[in-house]
C-alpha positions in Angstrom: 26.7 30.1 -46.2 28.0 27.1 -44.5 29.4 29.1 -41.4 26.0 30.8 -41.3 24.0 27.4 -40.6 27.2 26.3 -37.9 25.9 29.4 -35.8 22.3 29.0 -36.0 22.9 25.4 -35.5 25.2 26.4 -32.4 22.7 29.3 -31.4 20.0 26.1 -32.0 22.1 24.2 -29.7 22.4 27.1 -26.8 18.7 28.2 -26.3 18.0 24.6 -26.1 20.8 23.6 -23.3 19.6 26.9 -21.3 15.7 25.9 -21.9 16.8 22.3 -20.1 18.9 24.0 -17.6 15.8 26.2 -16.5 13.6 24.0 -16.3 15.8 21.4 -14.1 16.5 24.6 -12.1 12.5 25.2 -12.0 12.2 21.3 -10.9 14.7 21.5 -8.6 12.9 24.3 -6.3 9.7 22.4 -6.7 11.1 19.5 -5.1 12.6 21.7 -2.0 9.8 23.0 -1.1 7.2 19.4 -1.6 7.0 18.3 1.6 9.0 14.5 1.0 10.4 13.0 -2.1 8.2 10.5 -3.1 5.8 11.3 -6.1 2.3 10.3 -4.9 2.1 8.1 -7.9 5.1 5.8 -6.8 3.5 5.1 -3.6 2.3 1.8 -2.9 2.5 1.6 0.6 0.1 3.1 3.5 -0.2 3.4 7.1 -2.6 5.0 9.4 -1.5 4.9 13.2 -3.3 7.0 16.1 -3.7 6.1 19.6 -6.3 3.4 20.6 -7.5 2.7 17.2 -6.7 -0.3 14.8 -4.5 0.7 12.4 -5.9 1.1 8.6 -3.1 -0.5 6.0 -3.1 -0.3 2.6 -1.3 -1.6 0.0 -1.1 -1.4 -3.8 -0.8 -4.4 -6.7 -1.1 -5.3 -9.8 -5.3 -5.4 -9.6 -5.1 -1.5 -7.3 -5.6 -0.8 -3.6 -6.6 -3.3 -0.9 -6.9 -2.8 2.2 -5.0 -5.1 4.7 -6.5 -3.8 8.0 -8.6 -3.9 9.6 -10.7 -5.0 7.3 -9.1 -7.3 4.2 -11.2 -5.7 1.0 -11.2 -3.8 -2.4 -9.8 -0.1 -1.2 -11.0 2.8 -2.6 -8.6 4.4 -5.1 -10.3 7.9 -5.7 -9.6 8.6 -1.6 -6.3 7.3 -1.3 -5.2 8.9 -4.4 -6.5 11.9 -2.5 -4.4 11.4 0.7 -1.6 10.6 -1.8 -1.1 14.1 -2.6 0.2 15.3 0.6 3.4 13.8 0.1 4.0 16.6 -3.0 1.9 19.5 -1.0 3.9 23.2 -0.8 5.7 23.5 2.4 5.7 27.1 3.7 8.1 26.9 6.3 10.1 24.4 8.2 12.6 24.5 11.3 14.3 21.8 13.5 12.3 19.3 15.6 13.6 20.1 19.2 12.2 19.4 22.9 10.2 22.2 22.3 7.7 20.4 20.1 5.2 19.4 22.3 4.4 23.2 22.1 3.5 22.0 18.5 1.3 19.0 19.1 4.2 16.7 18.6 4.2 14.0 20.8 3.8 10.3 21.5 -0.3 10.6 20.7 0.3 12.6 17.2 -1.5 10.8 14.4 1.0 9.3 12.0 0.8 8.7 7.9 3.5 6.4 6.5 4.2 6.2 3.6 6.3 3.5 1.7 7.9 3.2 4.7 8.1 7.1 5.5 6.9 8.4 9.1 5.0 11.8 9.0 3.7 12.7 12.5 0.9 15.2 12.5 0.5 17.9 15.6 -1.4 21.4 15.7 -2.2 24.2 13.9 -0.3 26.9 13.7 -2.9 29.4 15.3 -2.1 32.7 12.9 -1.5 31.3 9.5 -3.8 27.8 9.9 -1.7 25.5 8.8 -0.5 22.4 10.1 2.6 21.3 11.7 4.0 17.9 10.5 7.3 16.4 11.7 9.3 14.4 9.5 12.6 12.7 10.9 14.8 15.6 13.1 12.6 18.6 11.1 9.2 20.1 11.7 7.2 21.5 8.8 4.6 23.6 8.2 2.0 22.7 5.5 -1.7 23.6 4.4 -4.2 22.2 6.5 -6.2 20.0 3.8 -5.3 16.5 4.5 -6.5 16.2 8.6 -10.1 14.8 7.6 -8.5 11.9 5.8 -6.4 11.2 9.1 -9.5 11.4 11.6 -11.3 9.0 9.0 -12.8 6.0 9.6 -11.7 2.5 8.0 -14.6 2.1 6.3 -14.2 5.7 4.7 -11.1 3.8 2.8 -13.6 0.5 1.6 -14.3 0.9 -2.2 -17.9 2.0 -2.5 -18.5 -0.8 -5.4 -20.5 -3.5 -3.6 -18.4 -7.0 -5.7 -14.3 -7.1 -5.1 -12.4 -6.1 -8.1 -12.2 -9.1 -10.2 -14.8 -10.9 -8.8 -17.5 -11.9 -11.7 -20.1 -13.9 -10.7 -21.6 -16.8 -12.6 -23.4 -18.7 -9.7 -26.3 -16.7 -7.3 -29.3 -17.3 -5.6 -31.9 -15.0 -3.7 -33.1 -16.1 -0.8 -32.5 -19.6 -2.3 -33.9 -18.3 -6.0 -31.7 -19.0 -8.6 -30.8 -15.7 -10.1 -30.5 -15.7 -14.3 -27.4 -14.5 -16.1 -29.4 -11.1 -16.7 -29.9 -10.7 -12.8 -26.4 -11.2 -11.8 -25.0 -8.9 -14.9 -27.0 -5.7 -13.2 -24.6 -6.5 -10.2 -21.8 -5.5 -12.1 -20.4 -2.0 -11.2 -23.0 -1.9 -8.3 -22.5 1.2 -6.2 -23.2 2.6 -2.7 -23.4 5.6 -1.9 -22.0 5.3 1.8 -20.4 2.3 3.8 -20.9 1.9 7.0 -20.3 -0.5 10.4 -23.0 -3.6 10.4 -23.8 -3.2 14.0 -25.9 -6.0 15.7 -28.7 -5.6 13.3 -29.0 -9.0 11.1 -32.4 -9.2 8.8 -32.9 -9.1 5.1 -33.1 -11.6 2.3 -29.9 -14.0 1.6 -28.3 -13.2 -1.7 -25.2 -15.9 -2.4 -22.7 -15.2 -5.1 -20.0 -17.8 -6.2 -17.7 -16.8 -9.0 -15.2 -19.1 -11.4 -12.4 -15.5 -11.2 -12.1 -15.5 -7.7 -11.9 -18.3 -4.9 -13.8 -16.8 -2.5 -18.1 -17.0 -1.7 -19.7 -13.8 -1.1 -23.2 -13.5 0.8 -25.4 -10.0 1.5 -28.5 -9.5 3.9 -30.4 -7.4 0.9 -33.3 -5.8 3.1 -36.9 -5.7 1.8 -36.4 -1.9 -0.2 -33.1 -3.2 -1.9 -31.2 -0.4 -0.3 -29.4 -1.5 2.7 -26.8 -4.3 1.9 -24.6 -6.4 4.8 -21.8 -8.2 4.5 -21.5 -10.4 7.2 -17.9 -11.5 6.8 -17.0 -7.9 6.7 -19.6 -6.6 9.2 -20.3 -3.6 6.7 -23.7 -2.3 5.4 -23.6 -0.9 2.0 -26.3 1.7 1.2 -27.8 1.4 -2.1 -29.3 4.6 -4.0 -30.6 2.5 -7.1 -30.9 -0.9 -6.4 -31.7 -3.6 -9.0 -35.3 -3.8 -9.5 -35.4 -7.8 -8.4 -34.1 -7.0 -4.8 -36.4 -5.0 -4.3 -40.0 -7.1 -2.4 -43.1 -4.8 -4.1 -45.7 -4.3 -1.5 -48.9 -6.0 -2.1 -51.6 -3.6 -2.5 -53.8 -2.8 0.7 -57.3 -2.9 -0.5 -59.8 0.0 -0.2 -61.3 0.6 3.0 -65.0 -0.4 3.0 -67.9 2.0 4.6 -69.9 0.7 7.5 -73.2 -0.1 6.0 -76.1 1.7 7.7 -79.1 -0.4 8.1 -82.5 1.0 6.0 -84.8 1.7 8.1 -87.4 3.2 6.1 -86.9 6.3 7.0 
């Protein structure tokens, strides 16, 4: 009986070593073919070069993702963690990086993503299969063609869409020199627009000032007359605003019915 339970406990023993052993081996080919080494989730780092535009940097701390340039904000984590993911994308082929990569796009001009430091330059696509060529050190490789549009984006594609900086509660506003009550500024929590965009030269609206005892800086908005459209001057961005709170919003005063031309009696 004893010997019995030492070989199913040996046998135990076996299936489980060769379970681990495949699944390292299964691991192991994953990470050959991922196109770098770095799990998206350890990245913390982010740059985004291309030829005669500023630079977009992003970093990661202990409060999430900032950007650091060009503009110095609340990042937005749902489109980095995105762009994340091509550091872990499949690789279908790759070959050395010689002269002959201009052929490929490859060149001074290529867009580049780095990442914690890493340097990925982008080129073409590969004209039969659609797929992009990306060089990485001395070797080019050859990878799906779903990351460009976060490369060609603008910097304000990367600005969280949330309209206060994370960690910023405020305790202190006025509208338009209006002291706002505790109820007002609570409906600014988790405020969201639905697109960001460049301020432009236009400068109207009503002044809305926040000051908050968790953060050190002020914040001001020009909150135009529908609620909707919402610049910040320091940042020279204009959030758009689906559902605004119903106090930013200035109710039109009703136009009053238009009155008939009275005809004179004449008797007839």
């Amino acid at each position: 009986m004893r010997n019995r339970w030492l070989v199913n406990l040996l046998l135990l023993i076996l299936v489980i070593g060769l379970g681990a052993l495949m699944r390292w081996d299964l691991e192991q080919g994953q990470r050959e073919t991922r196109l770098t080494g770095l799990l998206p989730e350890n990245i913390t780092e982010i740059a985004i070069e291309r030829t005669g535009e500023p630079a977009i940097r992003l970093a990661q701390d202990v409060e999430g993702w900032r950007m650091e340039s060009p503009f110095s904000v609340t990042a937005d984590a749902g489109r980095i963690g995105e762009l994340t993911g091509i550091a872990a994308t499949q690789v279908f082929r790759t070959m050395p990086k010689t002269a002959g990569s201009e052929r490929l796009g490859l060149n001074a001009d290529s867009p580049r993503l780095i990442l914690n430091g890493l340097v990925l330059s982008f080129g073409d696509v590969d004209p039969i299969g659609q797929n992009r060529y990306v060089a990485i050190g001395a070797q080019v490789h050859l990878i799906g063609d779903g990351f460009q549009h976060h490369l060609i984006a603008e910097a304000e594609d990367y600005v969280a869409r949330t309209l206060l900086p994370s960690g910023f509660q405020p305790n202190v506003g006025s509208l338009n020199g209006s002291a706002l009550s505790p109820e007002q500024l609570a409906d600014l929590d988790g405020l969201t627009a639905e697109v960001v965009e460049p301020l432009g030269s236009e400068l109207s609206g009503r002044l809305l000032s926040l000051d908050s005892d968790t953060a050190d800086q002020s914040l001001r908005f020009l909150v135009s007359a529908d609620g909707r459209r919402w610049a910040r001057l320091d940042l020279r961005l204009r959030y758009l605003v689906a559902t605004p709170p119903p106090w930013t919003v200035v109710e039109e005063a009703p136009q009053p019915d238009p009155v008939e031309p009275r005809t004179r009696d004449l008797g007839f």
